[in-house]
VOGU-3710 file (C-alpha; in Angstrom, 3 decimals, decimal comma):
1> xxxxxxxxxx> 0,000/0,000/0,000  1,063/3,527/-0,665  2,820/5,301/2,250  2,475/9,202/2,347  5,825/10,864/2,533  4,415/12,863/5,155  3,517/10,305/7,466  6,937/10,308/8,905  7,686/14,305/9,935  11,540/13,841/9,091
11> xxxxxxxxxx> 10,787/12,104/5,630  8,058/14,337/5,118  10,546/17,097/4,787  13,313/15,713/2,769  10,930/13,985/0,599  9,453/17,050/0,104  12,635/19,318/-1,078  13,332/16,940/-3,125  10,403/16,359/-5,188  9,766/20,212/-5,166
21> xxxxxxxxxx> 13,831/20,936/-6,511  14,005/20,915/-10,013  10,105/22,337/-10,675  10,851/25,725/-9,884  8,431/27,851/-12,159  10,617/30,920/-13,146  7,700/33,310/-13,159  5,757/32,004/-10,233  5,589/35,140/-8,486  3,471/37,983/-8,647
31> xxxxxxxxxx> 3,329/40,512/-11,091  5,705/43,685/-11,063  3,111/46,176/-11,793  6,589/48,178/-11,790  8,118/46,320/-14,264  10,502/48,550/-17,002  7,821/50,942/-18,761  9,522/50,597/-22,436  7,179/49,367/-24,587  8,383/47,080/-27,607
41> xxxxxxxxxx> 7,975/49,134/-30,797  4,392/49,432/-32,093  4,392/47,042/-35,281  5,529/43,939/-33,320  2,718/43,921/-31,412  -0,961/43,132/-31,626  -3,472/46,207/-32,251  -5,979/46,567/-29,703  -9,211/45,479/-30,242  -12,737/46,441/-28,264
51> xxxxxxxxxx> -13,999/43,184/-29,026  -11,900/40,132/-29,789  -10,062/38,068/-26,862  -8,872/35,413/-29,010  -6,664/36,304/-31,978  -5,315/33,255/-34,439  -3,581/34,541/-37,414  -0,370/33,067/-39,624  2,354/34,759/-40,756  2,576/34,682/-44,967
61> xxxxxxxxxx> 0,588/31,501/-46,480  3,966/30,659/-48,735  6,175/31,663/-45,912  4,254/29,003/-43,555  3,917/26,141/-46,947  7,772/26,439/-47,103  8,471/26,030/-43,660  6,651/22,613/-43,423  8,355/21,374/-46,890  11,707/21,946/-45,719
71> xxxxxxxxxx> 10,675/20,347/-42,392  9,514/17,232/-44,745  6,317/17,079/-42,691  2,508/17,632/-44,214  0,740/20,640/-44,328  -2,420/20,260/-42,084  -5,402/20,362/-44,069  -6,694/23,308/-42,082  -3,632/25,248/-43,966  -3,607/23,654/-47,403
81> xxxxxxxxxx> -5,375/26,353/-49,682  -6,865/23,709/-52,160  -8,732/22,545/-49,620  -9,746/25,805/-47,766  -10,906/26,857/-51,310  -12,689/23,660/-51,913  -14,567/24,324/-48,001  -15,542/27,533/-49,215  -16,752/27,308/-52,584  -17,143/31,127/-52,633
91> xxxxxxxxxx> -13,577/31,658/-52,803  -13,139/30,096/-55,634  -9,944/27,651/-57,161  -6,998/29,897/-56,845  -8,398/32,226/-54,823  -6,630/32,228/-51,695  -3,687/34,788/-51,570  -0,373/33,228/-50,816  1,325/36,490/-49,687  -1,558/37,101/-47,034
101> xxxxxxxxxx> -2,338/35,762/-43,351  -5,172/33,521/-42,755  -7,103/33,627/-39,303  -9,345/33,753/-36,982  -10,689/35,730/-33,928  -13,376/35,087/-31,171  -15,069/37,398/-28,707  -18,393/37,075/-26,833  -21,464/36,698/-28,613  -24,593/38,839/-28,728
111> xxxxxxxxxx> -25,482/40,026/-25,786  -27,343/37,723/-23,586  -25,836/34,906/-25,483  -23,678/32,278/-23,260  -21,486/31,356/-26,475  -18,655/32,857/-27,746  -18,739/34,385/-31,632  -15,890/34,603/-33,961  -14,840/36,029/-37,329  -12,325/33,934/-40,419
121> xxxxxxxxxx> -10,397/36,070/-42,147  -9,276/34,671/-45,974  -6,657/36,434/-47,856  -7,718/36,606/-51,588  -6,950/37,619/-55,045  -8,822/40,822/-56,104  -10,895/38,701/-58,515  -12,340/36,443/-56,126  -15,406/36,132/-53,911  -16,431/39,648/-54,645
131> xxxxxxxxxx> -19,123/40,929/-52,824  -21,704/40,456/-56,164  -21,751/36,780/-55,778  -23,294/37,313/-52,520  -25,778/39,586/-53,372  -26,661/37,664/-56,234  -27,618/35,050/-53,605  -30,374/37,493/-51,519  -27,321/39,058/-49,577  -28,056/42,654/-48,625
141> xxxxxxxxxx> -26,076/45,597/-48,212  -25,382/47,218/-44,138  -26,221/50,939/-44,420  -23,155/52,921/-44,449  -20,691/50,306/-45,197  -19,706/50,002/-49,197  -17,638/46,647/-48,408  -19,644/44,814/-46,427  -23,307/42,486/-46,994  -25,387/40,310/-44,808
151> xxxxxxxxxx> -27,001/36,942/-46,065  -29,248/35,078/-43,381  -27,429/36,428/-40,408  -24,008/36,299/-41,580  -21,501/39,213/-42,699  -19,396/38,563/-45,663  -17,110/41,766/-45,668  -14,436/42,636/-48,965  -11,944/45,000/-47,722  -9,108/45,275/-50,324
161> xxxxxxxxxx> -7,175/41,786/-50,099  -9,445/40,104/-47,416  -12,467/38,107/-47,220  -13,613/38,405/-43,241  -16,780/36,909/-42,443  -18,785/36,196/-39,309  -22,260/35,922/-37,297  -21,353/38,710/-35,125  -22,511/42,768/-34,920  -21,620/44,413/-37,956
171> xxxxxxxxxx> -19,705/46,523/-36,056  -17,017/44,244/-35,447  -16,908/42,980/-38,637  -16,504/46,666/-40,367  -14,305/47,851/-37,437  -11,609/45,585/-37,970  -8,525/46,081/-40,369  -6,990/42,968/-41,375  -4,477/44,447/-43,067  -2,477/45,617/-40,138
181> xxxxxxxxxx> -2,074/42,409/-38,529  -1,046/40,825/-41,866  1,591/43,840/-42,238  2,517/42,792/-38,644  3,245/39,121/-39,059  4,506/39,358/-42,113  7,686/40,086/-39,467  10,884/38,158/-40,689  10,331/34,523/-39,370  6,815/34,411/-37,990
191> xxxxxxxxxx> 4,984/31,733/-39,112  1,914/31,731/-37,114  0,195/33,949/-33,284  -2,338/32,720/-31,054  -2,984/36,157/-28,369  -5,459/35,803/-25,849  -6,339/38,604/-23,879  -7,512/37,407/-20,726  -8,565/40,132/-18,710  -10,901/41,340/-21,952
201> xxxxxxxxxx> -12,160/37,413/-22,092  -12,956/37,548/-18,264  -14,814/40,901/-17,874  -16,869/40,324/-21,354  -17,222/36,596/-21,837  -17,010/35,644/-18,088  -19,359/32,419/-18,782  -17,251/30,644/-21,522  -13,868/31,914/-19,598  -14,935/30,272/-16,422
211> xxxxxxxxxx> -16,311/27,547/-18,504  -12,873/26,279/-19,744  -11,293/26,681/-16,673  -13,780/23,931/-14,726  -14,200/21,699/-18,152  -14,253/17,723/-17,108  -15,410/16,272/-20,053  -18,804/15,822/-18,763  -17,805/13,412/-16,102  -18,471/14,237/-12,304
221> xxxxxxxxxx> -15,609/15,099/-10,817  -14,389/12,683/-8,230  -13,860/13,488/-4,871  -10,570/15,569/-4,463  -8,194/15,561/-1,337  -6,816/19,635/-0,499  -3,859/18,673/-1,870  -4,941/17,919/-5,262  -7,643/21,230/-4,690  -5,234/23,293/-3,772
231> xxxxxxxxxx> -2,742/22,114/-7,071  -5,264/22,913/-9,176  -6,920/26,050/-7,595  -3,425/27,408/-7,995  -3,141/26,824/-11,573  -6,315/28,288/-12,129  -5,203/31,517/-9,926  -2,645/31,815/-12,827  -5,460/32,883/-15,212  -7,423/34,287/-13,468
241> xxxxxxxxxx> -5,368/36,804/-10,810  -2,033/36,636/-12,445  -2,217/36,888/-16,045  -3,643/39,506/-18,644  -2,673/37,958/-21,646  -0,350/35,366/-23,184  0,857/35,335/-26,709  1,933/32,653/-28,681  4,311/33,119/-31,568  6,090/30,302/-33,740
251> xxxxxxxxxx> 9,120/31,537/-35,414  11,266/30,071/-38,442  15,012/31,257/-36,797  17,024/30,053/-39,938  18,807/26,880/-37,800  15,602/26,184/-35,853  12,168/26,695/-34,894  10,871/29,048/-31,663  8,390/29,316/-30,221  7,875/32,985/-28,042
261> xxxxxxxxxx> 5,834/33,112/-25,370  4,991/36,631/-23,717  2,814/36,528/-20,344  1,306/39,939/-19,366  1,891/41,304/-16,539  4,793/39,518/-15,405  7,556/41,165/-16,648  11,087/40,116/-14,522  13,335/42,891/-13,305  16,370/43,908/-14,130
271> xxxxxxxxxx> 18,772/41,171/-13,186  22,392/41,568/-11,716  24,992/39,151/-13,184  26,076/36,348/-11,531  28,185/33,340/-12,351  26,686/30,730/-14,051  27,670/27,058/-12,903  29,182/24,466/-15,258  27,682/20,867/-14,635  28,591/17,753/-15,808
281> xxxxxxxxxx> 28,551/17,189/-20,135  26,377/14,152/-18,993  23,109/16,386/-17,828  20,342/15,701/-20,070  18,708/18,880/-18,699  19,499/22,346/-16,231  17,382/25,009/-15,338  18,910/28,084/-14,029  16,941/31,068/-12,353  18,046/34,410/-11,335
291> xxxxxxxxxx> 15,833/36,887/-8,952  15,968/40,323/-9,128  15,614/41,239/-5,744  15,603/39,234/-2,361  11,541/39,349/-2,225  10,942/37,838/-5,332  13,097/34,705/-4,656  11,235/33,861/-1,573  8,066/33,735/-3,245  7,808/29,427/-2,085
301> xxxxxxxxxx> 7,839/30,254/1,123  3,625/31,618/0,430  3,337/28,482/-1,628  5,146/26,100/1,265  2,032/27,686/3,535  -0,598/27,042/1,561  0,790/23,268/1,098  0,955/22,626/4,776  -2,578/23,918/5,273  -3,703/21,792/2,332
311> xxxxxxxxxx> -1,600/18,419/4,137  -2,925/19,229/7,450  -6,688/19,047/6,049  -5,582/16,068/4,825  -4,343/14,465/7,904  -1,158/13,760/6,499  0,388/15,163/9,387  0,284/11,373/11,076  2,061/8,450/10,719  1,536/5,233/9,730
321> xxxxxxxxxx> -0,897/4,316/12,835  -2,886/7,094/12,442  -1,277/9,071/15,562  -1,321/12,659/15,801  2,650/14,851/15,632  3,508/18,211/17,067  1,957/19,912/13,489  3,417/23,182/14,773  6,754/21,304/15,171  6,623/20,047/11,957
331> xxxxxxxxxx> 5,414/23,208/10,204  8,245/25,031/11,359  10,909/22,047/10,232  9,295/22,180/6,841  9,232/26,170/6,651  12,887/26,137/7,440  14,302/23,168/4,956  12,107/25,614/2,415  13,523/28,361/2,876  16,890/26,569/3,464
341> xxxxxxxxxx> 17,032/25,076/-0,112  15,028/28,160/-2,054  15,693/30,967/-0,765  18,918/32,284/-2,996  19,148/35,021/-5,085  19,817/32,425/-7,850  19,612/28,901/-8,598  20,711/26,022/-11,057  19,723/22,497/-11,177  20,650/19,936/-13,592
351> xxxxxxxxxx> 19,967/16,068/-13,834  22,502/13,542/-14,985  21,902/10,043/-15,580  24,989/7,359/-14,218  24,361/3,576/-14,662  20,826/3,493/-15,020  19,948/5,981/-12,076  19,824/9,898/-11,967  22,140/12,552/-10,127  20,427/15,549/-9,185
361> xxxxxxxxxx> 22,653/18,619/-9,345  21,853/21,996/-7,229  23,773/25,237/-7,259  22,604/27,780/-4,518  24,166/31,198/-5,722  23,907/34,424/-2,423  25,012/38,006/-2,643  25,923/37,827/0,889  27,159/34,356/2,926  24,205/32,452/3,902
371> xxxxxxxxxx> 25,649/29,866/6,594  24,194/27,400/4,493  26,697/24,757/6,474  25,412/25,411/9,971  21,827/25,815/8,862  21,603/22,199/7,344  23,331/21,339/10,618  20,986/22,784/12,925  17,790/21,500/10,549  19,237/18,254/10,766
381> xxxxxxxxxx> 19,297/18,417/14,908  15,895/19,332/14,709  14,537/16,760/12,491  15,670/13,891/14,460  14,454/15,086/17,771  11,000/15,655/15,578  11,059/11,252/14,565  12,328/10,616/17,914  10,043/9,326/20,830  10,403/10,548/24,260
391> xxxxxxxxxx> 12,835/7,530/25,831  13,810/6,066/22,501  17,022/5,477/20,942  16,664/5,815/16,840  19,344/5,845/14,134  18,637/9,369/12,662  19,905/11,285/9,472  23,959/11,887/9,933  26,302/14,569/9,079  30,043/13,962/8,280
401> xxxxxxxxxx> 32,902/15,691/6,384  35,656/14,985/4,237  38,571/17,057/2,338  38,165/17,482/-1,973  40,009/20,626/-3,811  40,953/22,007/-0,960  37,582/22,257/0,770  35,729/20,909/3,099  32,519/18,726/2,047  29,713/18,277/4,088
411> xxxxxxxxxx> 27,805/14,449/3,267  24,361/13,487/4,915  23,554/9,674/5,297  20,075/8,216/5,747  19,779/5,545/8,108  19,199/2,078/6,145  19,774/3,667/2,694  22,312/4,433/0,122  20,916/7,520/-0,051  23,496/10,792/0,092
421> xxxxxxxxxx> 23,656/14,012/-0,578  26,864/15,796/-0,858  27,150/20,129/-0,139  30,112/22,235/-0,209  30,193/26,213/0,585  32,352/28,221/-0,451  31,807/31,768/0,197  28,545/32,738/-0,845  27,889/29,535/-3,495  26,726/26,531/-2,311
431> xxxxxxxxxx> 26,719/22,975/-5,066  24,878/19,975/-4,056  24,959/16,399/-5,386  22,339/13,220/-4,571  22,761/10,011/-5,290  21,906/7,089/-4,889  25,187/5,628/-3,693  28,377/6,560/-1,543  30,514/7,853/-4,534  32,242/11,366/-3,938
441> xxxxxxxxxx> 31,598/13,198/-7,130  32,135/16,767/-5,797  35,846/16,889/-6,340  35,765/16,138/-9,995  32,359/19,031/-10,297  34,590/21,578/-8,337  37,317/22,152/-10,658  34,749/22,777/-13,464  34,544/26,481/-14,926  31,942/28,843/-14,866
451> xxxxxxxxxx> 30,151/28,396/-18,494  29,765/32,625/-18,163  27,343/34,477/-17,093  23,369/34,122/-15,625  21,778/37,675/-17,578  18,467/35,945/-17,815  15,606/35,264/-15,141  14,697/32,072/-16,726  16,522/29,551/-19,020  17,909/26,376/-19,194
461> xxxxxxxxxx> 18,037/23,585/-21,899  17,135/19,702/-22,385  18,945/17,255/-24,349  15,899/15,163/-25,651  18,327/12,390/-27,634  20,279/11,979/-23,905  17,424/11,603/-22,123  15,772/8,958/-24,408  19,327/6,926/-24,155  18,873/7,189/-20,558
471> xxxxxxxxxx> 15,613/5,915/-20,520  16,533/3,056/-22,363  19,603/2,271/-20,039  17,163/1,562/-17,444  15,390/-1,312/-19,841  12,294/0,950/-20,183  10,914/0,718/-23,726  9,950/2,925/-26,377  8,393/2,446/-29,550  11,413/2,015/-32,105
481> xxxxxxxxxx> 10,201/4,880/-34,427  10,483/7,104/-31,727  13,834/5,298/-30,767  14,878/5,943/-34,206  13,820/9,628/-34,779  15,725/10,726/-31,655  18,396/8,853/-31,660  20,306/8,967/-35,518  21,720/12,520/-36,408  20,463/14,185/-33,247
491> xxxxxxxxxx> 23,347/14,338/-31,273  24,229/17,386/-29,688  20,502/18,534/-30,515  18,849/20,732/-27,295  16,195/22,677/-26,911  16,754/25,712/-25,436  14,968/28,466/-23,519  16,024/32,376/-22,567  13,805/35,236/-20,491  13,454/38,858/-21,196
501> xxxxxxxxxx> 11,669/41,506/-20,158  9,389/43,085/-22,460  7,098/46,259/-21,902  4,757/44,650/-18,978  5,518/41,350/-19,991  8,021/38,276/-19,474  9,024/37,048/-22,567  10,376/33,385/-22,837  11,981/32,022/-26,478  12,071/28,576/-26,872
511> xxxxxxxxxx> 14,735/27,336/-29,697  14,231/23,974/-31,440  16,912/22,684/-33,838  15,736/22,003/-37,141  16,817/18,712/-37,398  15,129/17,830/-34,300  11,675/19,379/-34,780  11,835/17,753/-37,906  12,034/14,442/-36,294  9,545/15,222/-33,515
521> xxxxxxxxxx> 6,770/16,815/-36,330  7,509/13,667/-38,531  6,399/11,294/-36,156  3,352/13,318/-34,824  2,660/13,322/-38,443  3,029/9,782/-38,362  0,719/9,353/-35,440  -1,578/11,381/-36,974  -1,710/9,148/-40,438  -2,201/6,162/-38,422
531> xxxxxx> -4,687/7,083/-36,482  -7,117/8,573/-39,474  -6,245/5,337/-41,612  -7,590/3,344/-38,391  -11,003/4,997/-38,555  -13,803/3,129/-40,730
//
């Protein structure tokens, strides 16, 4: 039977760390509504609009069509203009413009309505779908407009280049100007935008918003312990309190593919340089994250609160017989371990994989000593007196030393386990190693050089290929065309990631090489095939 981690207060903590190191999200904190004020110039970004929430637009049709040939991988139908011409017999054969942007956009419906209404936009030739076919048909021209005719409650509307049609008011059909966010994307690179505006979506659509957000499929939800509530009611929080709007935009960068993704308002501040720390040419993955002031990197110690109340509602502060600890006691162990292991003004972790197992890698990076040595120390007195009974003699956690490049490396041993974890600091650094075995690695990781300099709030990389060969070390199985696709030629292939600030927003780029988003599309392709050629 499953054993909570918490049911034992000392493994409740540890446990704990560790499961939460690693999953640091870089932007979990709350918005700097003082964030820098410059604002990016005016053509990268997406005109306002007083009605739509949801924007989906691509960049160039034969910008996008080359991309996916040189990628190998098929064109989704919903892009192919032979077929979006044969859908829409109005526009005609060769009617779709390949120098334009095709799109959509949603906003709420009429008013009353609890659906949401939305416009296409089609890029076309001057010679096709003008607006005489449609009147031919019954369609009738809206007073003041000279572009723009309604047929059985739709608008078709013919601005020069465009075909935009939609159920919705006229107004937002002959308010819009689809020409300025083709001039936009036709940006070097872009290939496609999806922009939500989420504080326009909640205060005029606040039935459909609130409707995603609580979607299950239809199925009643099953019961859910305040661990799980409180998980989710946190990612919710995200859209709802945090955010104001996320874009989405999917870049051809000449060696690879990126996707940018800008979050509104949570633009980092201005971050100081620091060191960053080499690991290992093993690690399959690192994550390093800077804070910009000493507030903002204690922003788990809210979170570590709202956990404990959750576990506590739970009764997971018990052990295995059901009987009751000191849930103060233990509060204030796991507040300090918490704060012990994230509270640094910057921190790198990486993951390494060694004969079938994994070595987790932690840098702790302070612009002042932290006493990170006698803090583990004292945490470690306290945690055995918390899993030891009045009267009783127990083998608890243990602290030792020995010499490696000249300094002195703390080790702590769990009783009955191979278990160790390895610290050294050295001024105001601190590196960490666990394993699963008694090995000293530290002295080997200390001589490595910095690989230059943290300047970003957020980034990291993830060697897909090396993580697949270490999944396979430890005889799990994958299908072989997956084996195949990211294992030949992909050597050396990572996927990337970088933070900026932006205006109001943070702005995260995510770099794909092309050789391994070709891979990865080819097989979703693959999937894809196989899965409409099983349908009857």
């Amino acid at each position: 039977m499953f054993r909570s981690p918490l049911r034992a207060p000392r493994t409740a903590v540890l446990w704990t760390s560790l499961l939460l190191l690693g999953a640091t999200p870089a932007l979990a904190q709350e918005p700097s509504r003082t964030a820098a004020s410059a604002r990016p110039p005016e053509s990268a970004r997406p005109p306002e609009s007083p009605w739509a929430y949801l924007t989906l637009m691509t960049g160039p049709l034969e910008r996008v069509e080359a991309s996916f040939a040189e990628l190998h991988v098929p064109l989704p139908r919903v892009l192919q203009r032979e077929h979006l011409e044969r859908t829409f017999g109005f526009i005609g054969p060769g009617g779709l413009r390949g120098t334009g942007s095709l799109g959509m956009r949603m906003g709420a419906g009429e008013p009353g309505s609890t659906e949401a209404s939305g416009h296409m936009i089609f890029p076309v030739h001057p010679d096709a779908a003008p607006l005489e076919a449609f009147t031919s048909r019954g369609a009738r021209p809206l007073p003041d407009s000279n572009d723009t005719v309604r047929i059985k409650g739709v608008f078709f509307r013919r601005p020069p280049g465009f075909l935009v049609l939609g159920p919705h008011t006229q107004a937002d059909i002959t308010g819009y100007d689809p020409q300025a966010d083709e001039d936009r994307l036709a940006a070097p690179g872009v290939l496609a935008e999806i922009d939500v505006d989420l504080a326009r979506w909640r205060k005029t659509d606040p039935s459909s918003f609130y409707r995603i957000l609580t979607q299950n499929d239809g199925e009643k939800p099953a019961k859910e312990d305040h661990v799980s509530a409180l998980g989710r009611s946190m990612g919710t929080r995200i859209y709802e309190k945090l955010l104001d709007r996320v874009r989405l935009t999917f870049l051809d960068a000449g060696t690879g593919l990126r996707l940018r993704v800008e979050l509104e308002p949570l633009a980092p501040g201005e971050i100081s340089p620091l060191p960053k720390p080499a690991f290992p040419r093993a690690a399959i993955g690192r994550v390093d994250i800077a804070y910009a002031s000493a507030e903002s990197s204690q922003w788990m110690q809210g979170v570590t609160e709202q956990f404990m109340n959750a576990a506590e509602k739970d009764n997971l502060f018990t052990d295995e017989r059901g009987t009751s600890v000191d849930v103060e006691q233990v509060r204030e162990v796991l507040r300090e371990a918490f704060t012990l292991f994230w509270s640094a003004d910057a921190l790198s972790i990486a993951v390494e994989p060694s004969k079938g197992k994994l070595l987790y890698h932690q840098v702790n990076q302070y612009r002042s000593p932290a006493g990170f040595t006698e803090r583990v120390a004292a945490l470690v007195e306290k945690l055995n007196a918390l899993d030891r009974k009045p009267g009783q003699h127990k083998e608890g956690l243990e602290l030792s030393t020995y010499g490696a490049s000249g300094a002195r490396v703390t080790r702590l041993t769990f009783p009955g386990s191979k278990f160790t974890v390895d610290f050294v600091e050295s001024g105001t650094t601190v590196r960490i190693i666990a394993a699963e075995d008694s090995k000293r690695r530290l002295p080997a990781l200390l001589k490595l050089p910095d690989d230059g300099t943290l300047s970003s709030s957020f980034s990291g990389m993830f060697d897909l290929n090396a993580a697949v060969d270490a999944y396979l070390s430890t005889g799990g199985h994958l299908p072989f065309p997956l084996q195949l696709r990211t294992r030949e030629g992909l050597r050396g292939q990572l996927i990337t990631w970088t933070t900026r600030a932006e205006g109001s927003a943070a702005v995260v780029d995510f770099d794909v090489p092309k050789p391994l988003a070709r891979a990865l599309l080819q097989l979703q392709a693959s999937r894809v095939h196989e899965a409409d050629a099983s349908e009857p």
